[in-house]
Phi, psi and omega in degrees: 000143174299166192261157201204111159311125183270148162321354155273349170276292169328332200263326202274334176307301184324303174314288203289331179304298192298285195299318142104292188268133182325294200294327184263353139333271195308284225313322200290327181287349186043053160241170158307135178310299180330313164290327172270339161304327173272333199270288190321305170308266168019293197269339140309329169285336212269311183242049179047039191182131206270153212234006186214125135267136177270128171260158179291351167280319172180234173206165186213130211283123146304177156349276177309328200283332185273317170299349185258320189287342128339281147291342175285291180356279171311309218265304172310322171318282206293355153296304157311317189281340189302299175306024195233308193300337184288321161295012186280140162199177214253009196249325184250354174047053192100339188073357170188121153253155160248099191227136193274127148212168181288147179280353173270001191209321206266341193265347172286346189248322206277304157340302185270000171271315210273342187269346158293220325267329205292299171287334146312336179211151202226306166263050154244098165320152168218145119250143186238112179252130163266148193171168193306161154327288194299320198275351173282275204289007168278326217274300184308013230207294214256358194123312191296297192257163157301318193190150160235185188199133184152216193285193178300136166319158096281338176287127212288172184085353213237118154314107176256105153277101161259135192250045170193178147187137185243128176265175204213115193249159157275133174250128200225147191289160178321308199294330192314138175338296186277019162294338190272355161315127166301253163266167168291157168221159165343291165320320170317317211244338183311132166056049171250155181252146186227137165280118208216166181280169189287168152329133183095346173256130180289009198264343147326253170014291182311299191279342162326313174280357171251346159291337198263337195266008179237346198100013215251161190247132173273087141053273053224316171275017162220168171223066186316148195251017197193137174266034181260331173290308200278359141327318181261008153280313165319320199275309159315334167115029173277337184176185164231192186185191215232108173224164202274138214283311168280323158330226180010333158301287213260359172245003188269123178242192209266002161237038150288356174046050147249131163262123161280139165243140178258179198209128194273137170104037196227113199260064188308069180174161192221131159302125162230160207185184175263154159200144223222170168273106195282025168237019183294152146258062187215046173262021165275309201288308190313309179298286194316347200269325185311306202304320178331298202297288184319321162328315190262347178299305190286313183284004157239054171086347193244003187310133184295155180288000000 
């Protein structure tokens, strides 16, 4: 029989990869530096190929090395999910999620998601990482994560359910000319100045196409990395930008000296929703956590049309 790396050698790549060092390798593996240092040699002789360089500071994954740490991944998901169908029941819904959401979405949302799970599943753990859109569904891609929940994926392989639409206003500073607008029009925004998230955020995206269809200009030398900053450039008179309907519920107040505007003909709202790796095996526990989700969509208002 070929020869096959066992899951505790994928367990010691992964580690050294993320982490770059030996000695905190073994500490995440509960092994001896010596044992993941030998396994690791070990499992390059077994496959002709060197899968690390070591520096006197630690090691850093070749070429070949990064692709197997990749695949190693993907192999380790699916271990999980193998432990994961053996655990299904309706009291632990899996025992544990790992779920990717956006900082523009998941802390407005998640609360009402996570207290039904909570009284519904009693003993079902979450951990929850926030981070962009893209760096969400590669970590759900790969394994890493369970499910993320927030808009719609563009990366393929990825299951979407959606249990909302959220709508999305313009925020204009207090003093501006069109604050005293019922609504906005197109026209209104040529050679407006907009504040927009870095690359990798879909609501970037959104005002980019909404900049090129008014005339309206996107910043080009800042990139907010959080929409509590570029709130507070609006509420100073630096520009305007695009916020999301519970973002906006819970942070906005009557002396931010922002005005929200809807804005007309503008189909002004983003699906947002769960999404899973469509070769998981836990998409029964993914669908009931959705039905959650669509639950807490309708109590807070966002419930899909």
């Amino acid at each position: 029989m070929a020869f096959r790396p066992s899951h505790r050698q994928l367990e010691y790549v992964v580690a050294l990869s993320e982490l770059g060092h030996f000695g905190r390798a073994a500490a995440r593996c509960h092994v001896s530096q010596p044992t993941l240092s030998v396994q690791i040699g070990l499992l390059e002789k077994q496959l002709g190929a060197t899968l690390f360089e070591r520096t006197t500071s630690g090691a850093a994954p070749t070429p070949v090395g990064r692709e197997i740490v990749q695949r190693g991944k993907a192999v380790l998901a699916a271990l999980d999910d193998i432990v994961a169908i053996a655990e299904q029941d309706a009291v632990r819904l899996g025992g544990l999620f790992r779920i990717g959401t956006v900082p523009s979405f998941g802390p407005y949302f998640l609360p009402a998601l996570l207290r039904l799970t909570h009284r519904k599943y009693p003993e079902l753990k979450t951990y929850i990482r926030e981070d962009r859109p893209i760096d969400i569904e590669r970590a759900v891609a790969d394994g890493t994560l369970d499910c993320g929940i927030g808009p719609e994926p563009h990366a393929d392989a990825l299951a979407f359910r959606a249990v909302g639409t959220e709508r999305l206003l313009i925020g204009l500073p207090a003093e501006h000319p069109l604050a005293c607008r019922e609504a906005l029009t197109f026209a209104d925004l040529r050679g407006e100045k907009f504040f927009s998230l870095g690359a990798g955020h879909r609501l970037a995206e959104i005002l980019a196409s909404l900049a090129l269809r008014t005339g309206a200009e996107v910043v080009s030398d800042y990139e907010g990395t959080s929409l509590d900053a570029i709130r507070q450039m609006v509420s100073v008179g630096m520009g305007c930008s695009i916020f999301p309907e519970l973002y906006a519920r819970s942070e906005f107040r009557a002396d931010d000296d922002v005005v929200l505007k809807s804005l007309e003909g503008w189909s002004a709202e983003r699906a947002v929703g769960m999404f899973w790796r469509e070769s998981s095996g836990r998409i029964r526990q993914y669908e009931k956590l959705a039905t959650e989700a669509e639950i807490a969509a309708a109590a807070l208002g966002i419930a899909s049309h």
